[in-house]
C-alpha positions as CSV (number, residue, x, y, z in Angstrom):
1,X,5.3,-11.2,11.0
2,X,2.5,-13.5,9.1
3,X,-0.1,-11.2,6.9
4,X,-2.5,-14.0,8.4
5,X,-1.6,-11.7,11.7
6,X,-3.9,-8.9,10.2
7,X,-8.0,-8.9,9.9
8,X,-7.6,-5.2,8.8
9,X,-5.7,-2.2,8.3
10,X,-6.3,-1.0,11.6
11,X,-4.6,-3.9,13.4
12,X,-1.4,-3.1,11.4
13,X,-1.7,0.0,12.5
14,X,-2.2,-1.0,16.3
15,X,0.6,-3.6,15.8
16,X,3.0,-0.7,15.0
17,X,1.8,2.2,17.0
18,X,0.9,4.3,14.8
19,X,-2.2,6.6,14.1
20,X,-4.0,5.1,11.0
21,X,-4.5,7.3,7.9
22,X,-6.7,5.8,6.2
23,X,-8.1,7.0,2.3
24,X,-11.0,8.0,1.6
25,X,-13.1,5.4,-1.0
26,X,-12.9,7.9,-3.5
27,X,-9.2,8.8,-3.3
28,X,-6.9,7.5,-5.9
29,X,-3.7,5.4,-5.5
30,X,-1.0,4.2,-8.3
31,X,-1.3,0.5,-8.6
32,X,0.9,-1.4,-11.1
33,X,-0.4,-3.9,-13.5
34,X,2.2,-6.6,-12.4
35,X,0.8,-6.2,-8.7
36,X,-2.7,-7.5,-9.7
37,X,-1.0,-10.7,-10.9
38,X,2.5,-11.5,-9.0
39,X,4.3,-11.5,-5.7
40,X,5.2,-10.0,-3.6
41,X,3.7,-6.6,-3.6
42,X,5.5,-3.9,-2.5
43,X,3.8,-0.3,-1.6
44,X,5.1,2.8,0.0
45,X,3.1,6.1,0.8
46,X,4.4,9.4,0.1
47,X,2.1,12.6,1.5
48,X,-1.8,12.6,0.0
49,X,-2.8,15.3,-1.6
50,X,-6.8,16.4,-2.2
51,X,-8.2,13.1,-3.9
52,X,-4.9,10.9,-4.0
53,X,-4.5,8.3,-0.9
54,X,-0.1,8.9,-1.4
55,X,0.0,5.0,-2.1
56,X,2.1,3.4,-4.8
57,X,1.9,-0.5,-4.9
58,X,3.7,-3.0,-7.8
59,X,5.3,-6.3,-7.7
60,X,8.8,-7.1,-9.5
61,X,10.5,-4.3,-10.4
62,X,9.6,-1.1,-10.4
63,X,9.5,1.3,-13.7
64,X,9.7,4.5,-14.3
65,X,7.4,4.3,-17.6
66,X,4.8,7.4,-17.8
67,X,2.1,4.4,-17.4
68,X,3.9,2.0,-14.9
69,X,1.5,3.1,-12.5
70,X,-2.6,3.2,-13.3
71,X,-4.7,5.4,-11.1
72,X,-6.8,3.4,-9.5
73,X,-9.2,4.3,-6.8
74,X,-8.6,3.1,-3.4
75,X,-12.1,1.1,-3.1
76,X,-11.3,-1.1,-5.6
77,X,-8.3,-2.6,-4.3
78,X,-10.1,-5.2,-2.8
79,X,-10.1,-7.1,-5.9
80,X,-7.0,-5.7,-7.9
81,X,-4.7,-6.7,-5.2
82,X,-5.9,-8.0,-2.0
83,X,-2.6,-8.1,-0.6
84,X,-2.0,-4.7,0.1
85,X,-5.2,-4.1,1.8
86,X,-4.3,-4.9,5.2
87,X,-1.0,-1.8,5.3
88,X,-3.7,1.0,3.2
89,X,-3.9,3.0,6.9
90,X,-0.3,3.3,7.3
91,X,0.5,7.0,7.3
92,X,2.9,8.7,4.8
93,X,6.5,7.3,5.0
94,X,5.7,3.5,5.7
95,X,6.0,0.7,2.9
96,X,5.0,-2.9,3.3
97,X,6.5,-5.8,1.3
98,X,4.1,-9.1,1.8
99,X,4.0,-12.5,-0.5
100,X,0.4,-13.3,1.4
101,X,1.9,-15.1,3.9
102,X,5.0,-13.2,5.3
103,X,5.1,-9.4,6.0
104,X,7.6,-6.8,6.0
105,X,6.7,-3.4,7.3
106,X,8.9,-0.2,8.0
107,X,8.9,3.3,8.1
108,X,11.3,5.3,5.6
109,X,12.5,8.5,6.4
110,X,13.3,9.3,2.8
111,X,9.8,9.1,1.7
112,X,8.0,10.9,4.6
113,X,7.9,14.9,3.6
């Protein structure tokens, strides 16, 4: 699929068949530094928990440095890394891969608790 495909998070979500899950402005999600700047970004959603959204989103490889991933809070996405905006409904256990102009979008069994 195209990311062009996608006005919104909610078409993803329709595209797929799934029941979006949006977070809440104020919820936080783990961005990496590197996805602000490169491609492609990858994300995947584990379960939310009270004020954190479940999403993790880098580009290259991922590390498992302490500060790898900054907390960052979902509204502000938007303009650290417009790429992911379009999959931030998906519920837990989905992850997206996109360069801005093709998409890759599955659910993973081994992340959904």
């Amino acid at each position: 699929m195209r990311a062009r495909d996608f006005a919104g998070p909610e078409d993803v979500c329709f595209y797929l068949g799934v029941q979006p899950l949006p977070p809440a402005p104020g919820d936080k999600l783990g961005l990496a530094r590197s996805a602000r700047f490169e491609t492609p970004v990858h994300g995947l959603r584990v379960n939310p928990t009270p004020g954190v959204s479940g999403w993790y989103i880098w580009a290259g490889e991922m590390s498992e440095a302490d500060d790898f991933f900054e907390p960052t809070h979902a509204a502000h996405v938007h303009g650290a890394c417009p790429l992911a905006l379009p999959f931030l409904s998906l519920p837990p256990g989905w992850r997206f891969l996109t360069d801005g102009h093709l998409v890759d979008v599955w659910f993973d069994p081994d992340i959904a608790l």
